[in-house]
N, C-alpha and C positions, 0 to 999 in steps of 0.2 A: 810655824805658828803665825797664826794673822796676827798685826799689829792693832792698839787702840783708835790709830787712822786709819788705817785699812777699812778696820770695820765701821767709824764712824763716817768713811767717806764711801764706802759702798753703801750706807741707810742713807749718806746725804744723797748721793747718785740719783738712789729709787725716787725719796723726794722731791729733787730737781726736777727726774723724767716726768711725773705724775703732775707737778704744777704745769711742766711747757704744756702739758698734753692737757689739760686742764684749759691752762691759757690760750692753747689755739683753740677749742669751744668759744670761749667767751671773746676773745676777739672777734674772731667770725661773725657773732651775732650781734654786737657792738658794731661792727663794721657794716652790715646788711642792713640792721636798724637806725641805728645813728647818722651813722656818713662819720666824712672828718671835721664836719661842723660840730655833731653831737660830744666826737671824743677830743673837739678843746675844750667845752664845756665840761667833760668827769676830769678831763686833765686839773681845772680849774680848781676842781669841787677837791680832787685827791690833796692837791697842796692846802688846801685849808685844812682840809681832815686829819695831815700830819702836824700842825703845827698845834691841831686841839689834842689831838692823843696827848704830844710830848708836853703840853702842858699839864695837862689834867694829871699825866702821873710824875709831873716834876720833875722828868729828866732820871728817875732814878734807876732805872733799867740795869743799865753796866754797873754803878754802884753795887746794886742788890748782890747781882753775879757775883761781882770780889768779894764781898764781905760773907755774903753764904760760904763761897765756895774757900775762904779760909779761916771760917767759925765754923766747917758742918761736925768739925767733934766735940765741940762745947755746945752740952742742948742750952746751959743757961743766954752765953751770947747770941746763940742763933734764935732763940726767942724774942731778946732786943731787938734785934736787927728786925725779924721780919714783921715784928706786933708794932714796934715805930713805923718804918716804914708804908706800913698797910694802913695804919689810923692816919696819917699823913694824907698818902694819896687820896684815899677814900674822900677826905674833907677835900681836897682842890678835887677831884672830879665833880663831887656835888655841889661845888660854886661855879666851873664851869657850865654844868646843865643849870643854873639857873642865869648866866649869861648867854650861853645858844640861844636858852627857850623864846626866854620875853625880848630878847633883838634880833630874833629872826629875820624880819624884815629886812634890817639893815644890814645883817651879814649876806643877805641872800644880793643886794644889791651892789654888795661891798666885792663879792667873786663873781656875780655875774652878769652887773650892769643893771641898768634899767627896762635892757630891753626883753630879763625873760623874770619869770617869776617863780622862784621855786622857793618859797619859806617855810612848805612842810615840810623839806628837807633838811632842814637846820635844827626846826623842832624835832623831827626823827634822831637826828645827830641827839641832841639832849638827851633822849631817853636813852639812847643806847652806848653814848660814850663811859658812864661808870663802869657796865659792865666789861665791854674789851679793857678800859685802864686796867679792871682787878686782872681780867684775862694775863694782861702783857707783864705784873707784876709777879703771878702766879709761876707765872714759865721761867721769868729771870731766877727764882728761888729754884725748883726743879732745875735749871741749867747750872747754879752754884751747885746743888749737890752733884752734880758729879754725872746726871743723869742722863748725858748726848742724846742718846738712843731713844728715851723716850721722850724728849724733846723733838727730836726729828719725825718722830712717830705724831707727835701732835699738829704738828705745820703740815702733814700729810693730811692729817682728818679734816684740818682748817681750810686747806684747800678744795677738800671734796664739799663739805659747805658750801665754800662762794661759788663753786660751779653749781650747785643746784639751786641755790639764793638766786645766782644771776641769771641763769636762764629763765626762771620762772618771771622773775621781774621785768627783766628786759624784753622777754616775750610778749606782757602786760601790759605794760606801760610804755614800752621804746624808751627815750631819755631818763624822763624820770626813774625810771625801773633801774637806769645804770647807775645812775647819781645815788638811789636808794640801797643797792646792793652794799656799794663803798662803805654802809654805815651798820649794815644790820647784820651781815655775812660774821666780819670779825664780834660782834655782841656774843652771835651763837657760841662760839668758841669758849665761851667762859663757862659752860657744862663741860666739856670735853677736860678743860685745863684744871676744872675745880675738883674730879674725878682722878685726874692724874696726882694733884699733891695728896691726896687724901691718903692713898698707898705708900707714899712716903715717910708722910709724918700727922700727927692727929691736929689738922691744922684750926680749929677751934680752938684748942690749949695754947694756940699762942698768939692769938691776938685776942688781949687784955691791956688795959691803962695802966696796968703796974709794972706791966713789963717798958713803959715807953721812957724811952731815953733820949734828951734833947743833945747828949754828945754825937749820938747817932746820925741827929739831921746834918749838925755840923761836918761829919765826914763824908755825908754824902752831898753836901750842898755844892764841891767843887764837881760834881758828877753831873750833879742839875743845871748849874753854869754854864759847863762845856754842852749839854745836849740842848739848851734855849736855846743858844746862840743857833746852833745849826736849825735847830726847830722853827726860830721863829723868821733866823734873815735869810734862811734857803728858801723856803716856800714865796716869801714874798721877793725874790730873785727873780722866779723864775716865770713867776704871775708877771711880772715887769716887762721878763722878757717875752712871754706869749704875750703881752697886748700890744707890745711895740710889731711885734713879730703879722699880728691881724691888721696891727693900722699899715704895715709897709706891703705886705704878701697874702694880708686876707686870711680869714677863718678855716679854711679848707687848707694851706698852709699849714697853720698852727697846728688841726688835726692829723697833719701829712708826720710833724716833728714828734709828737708827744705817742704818735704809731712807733716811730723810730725808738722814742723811751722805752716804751713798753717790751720791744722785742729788748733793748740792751738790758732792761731789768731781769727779763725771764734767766737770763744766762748767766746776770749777775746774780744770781741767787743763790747758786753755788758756792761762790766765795765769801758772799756776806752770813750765809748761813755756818759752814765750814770756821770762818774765823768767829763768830760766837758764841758757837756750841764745845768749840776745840781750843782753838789758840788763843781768846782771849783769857779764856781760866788758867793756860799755862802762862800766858805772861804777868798775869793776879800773881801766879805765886813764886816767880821768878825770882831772886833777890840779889844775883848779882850780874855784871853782864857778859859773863860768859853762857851765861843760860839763855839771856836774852837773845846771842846771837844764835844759838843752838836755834831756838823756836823762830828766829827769822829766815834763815839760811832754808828750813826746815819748809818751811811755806817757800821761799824760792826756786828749790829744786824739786820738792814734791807735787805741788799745788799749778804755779805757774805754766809748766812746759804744758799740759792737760790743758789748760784752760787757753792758751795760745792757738794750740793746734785746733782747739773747737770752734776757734771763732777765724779760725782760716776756713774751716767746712764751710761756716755760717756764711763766709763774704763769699765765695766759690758755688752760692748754693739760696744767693740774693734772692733773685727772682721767685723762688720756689717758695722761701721761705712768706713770701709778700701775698703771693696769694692762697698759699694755704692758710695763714693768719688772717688777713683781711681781705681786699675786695680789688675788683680793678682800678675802684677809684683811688687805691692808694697808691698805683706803680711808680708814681714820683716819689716815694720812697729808698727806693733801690740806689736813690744818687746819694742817699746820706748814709750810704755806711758805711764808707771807705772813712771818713774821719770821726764816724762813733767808734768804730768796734777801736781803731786808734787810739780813740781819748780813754777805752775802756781797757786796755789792756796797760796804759800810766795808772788809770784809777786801780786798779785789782793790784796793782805792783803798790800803792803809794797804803793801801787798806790796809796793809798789815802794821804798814809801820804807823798808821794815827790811829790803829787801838792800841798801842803803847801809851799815844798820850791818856786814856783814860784807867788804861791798869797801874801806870804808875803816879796819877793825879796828876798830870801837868798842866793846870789848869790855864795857866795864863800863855803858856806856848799856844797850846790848841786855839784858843780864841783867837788869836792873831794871828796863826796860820789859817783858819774857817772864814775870818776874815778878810782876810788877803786874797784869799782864793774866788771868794764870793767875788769880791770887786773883780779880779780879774775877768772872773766868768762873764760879769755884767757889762762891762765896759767897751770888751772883746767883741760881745756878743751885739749891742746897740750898734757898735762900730761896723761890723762885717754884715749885718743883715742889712744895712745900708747899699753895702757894695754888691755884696753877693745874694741876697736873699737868704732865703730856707735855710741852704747850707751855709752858711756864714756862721747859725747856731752851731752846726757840730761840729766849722772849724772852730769856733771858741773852746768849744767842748774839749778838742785834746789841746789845744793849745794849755788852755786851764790846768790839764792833770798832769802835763807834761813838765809846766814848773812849777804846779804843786809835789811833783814827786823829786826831783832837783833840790826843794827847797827841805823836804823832811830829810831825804839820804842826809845832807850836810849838818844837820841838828842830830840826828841819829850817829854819825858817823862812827863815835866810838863805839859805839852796840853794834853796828854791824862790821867794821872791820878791825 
């Protein structure tokens, strides 16, 4: 008999395969159109765009998930939860879009200089950030119920979006069109995701002000805390380190590194999907740590060995991958994967264990290990692009997850052995 992983990790598979194959389209024509000038520039634009999601919907994502996912047999709590909740974010997305709107300008200036002008993009961002926040809120509730499968089913439909979002734009417009996609692609999604809770639960009846409960925000506020932090001092890490990275090695550089993200993202997706559709609702409902260790060991021997062997294909198999994705002008890429796919296989190891800290609220660990980590990444990162260039970033890069992950094992340690 297949197991609940089995099957949720064969729909995550299909998923996966569908996004790379998806991914390498839109690479491709990012790379054709853009150059790696253009893709510092969406690089630029992606890190603003995460730090306005996580705000607009207050960090409350992993919260939603635990508390759905151990209220879904009380309808009266699971109507607090989600009617707070939603009346919540709804208001910060709408103060948001009225801070994009009318400082466009300045945000446009603020990620990408003086010397290009893009401020319909920011006003675009405006319009379309409430909908993806209700989007990203909507799934976290589907994911507390219990619903993997059809969560995984939705990040499929999501991704066929942005593939036909982004080609038509990028076809259109070249830059702009990429920079536009980032913002309007995830909007769409908020039909597809509004559709899915609907069949769950009659979700009108439960966002009403009588149902809102300010103990609510309170449990969820250490959830909000922990994902600012990341929200707001990652993004501007990493903005820091691509302009240091254009004043030492130039824009075409920058575009060479943020090429190198993009493929480690595609693969990381796997595991970030995997851990929050599956392991994190089992570590929500964990309550002692012998369970905990059950669900870590669990991800070490099932999860790990798969995702090691794939990213030995992936370094065995560099080249190919460089130019089926993008273009000849990125082949100086092929020199940073020996210490990405490195940094990414500490990162994939250290993942399971810092969504502990948010299943079991540890708020004030996580902030000073996300901290910790940041400076490391920063400092490393200033430091060795000095010597080394280019790769100097993704020798930081494992260096960073290497004692980020050294540093969780030994806070974890009784939960894991």
């Amino acid at each position: 008999m297949r197991t609940p992983l089995f099957r949720v990790t064969s729909l995550n598979g299909m998923s996966v395969i569908i996004k790379i194959c998806i991914g390498v389209v839109t690479s491709k024509m990012i790379a054709i159109f853009v150059g790696p000038a253009g893709l510092a520039l969406v690089a630029n634009f992606r890190n603003f765009v995460t730090a306005a999601e996580s705000i607009s919907t207050l960090g409350f994502n992993n919260g939603v998930v635990k508390y759905v996912a151990q209220h879904s047999d009380d309808p009266s709590a699971l109507k607090k939860i989600i009617a707070t909740s939603f009346i919540t974010l709804a208001s910060s997305a709408v103060i948001m879009t009225v801070v994009l709107f009318f400082l466009a300008g300045y945000w446009s200036d603020f990620v990408f200089g003086n010397r290009f002008d893009y401020k319909v993009v920011f006003q675009v961002l405006a319009v379309a950030l409430p909908w993806y926040a209700v989007s990203l809120f909507l799934i976290s509730v589907i994911n507390g119920l219990g619903k993997f499968r059809r969560v995984i089913r939705i990040n499929i439909i999501g991704n066929i979006i942005g593939l036909i979002t982004t080609v038509v734009l990028v076809w259109q417009f070249k830059t702009l069109g990429a920079l536009l996609s980032i913002v309007i692609a995830p909007a769409l999604l908020f039909f597809v995701t509004f559709t899915a809770i609907n069949r769950e639960i009659r979700f009108f009846e439960y966002i009403s002000f009588r149902f809102f409960d300010f103990a609510i925000i309170r449990n969820l506020s250490s959830y909000s805390l922990m994902a600012l932090v990341s929200a707001v001092c990652g993004p501007l890490i990493y903005l820091a380190i691509r302009n240091k990275l254009i004043v030492v090695s130039g824009i075409e550089a920058a575009g060479h590194w943020e090429a190198m993200m993009r493929i480690s993202t595609y693969y990381l997706m796997f595991i970030s999907t995997i851990l929050s559709v599956y392991y994190l609702p089992k570590l929500s409902i964990a309550t002692t740590d012998d369970q905990t260790r059950r669900v870590f060991w669990n991800y070490f021997k099932g999860v790990m060995p798969i995702f090691v062997g794939g990213l030995l294909v992936i370094y065995l198999l560099r080249g190919i991958v460089i130019r089926l994705l993008f273009s000849t002008e990125f082949e100086p890429v092929t020199d940073l994967f020996f210490w990405q796919l490195t940094g990414d296989i500490f990162k994939a190891a250290s993942m399971v264990l810092g969504f502990q800290f948010f299943a079991a609220r540890l708020t004030t660990a996580f902030i000073i290990t996300e901290l910790f980590s940041l400076a490391v990444l920063y400092i490393s990162s200033i430091f060795l692009i000095a010597v080394v260039g280019v790769e100097g970033v993704v020798m930081a890069h494992a260096l960073t997850y290497f004692i980020y992950l050294i540093v969780l094992i030994g806070f974890f340690r009784k939960k894991l052995f």
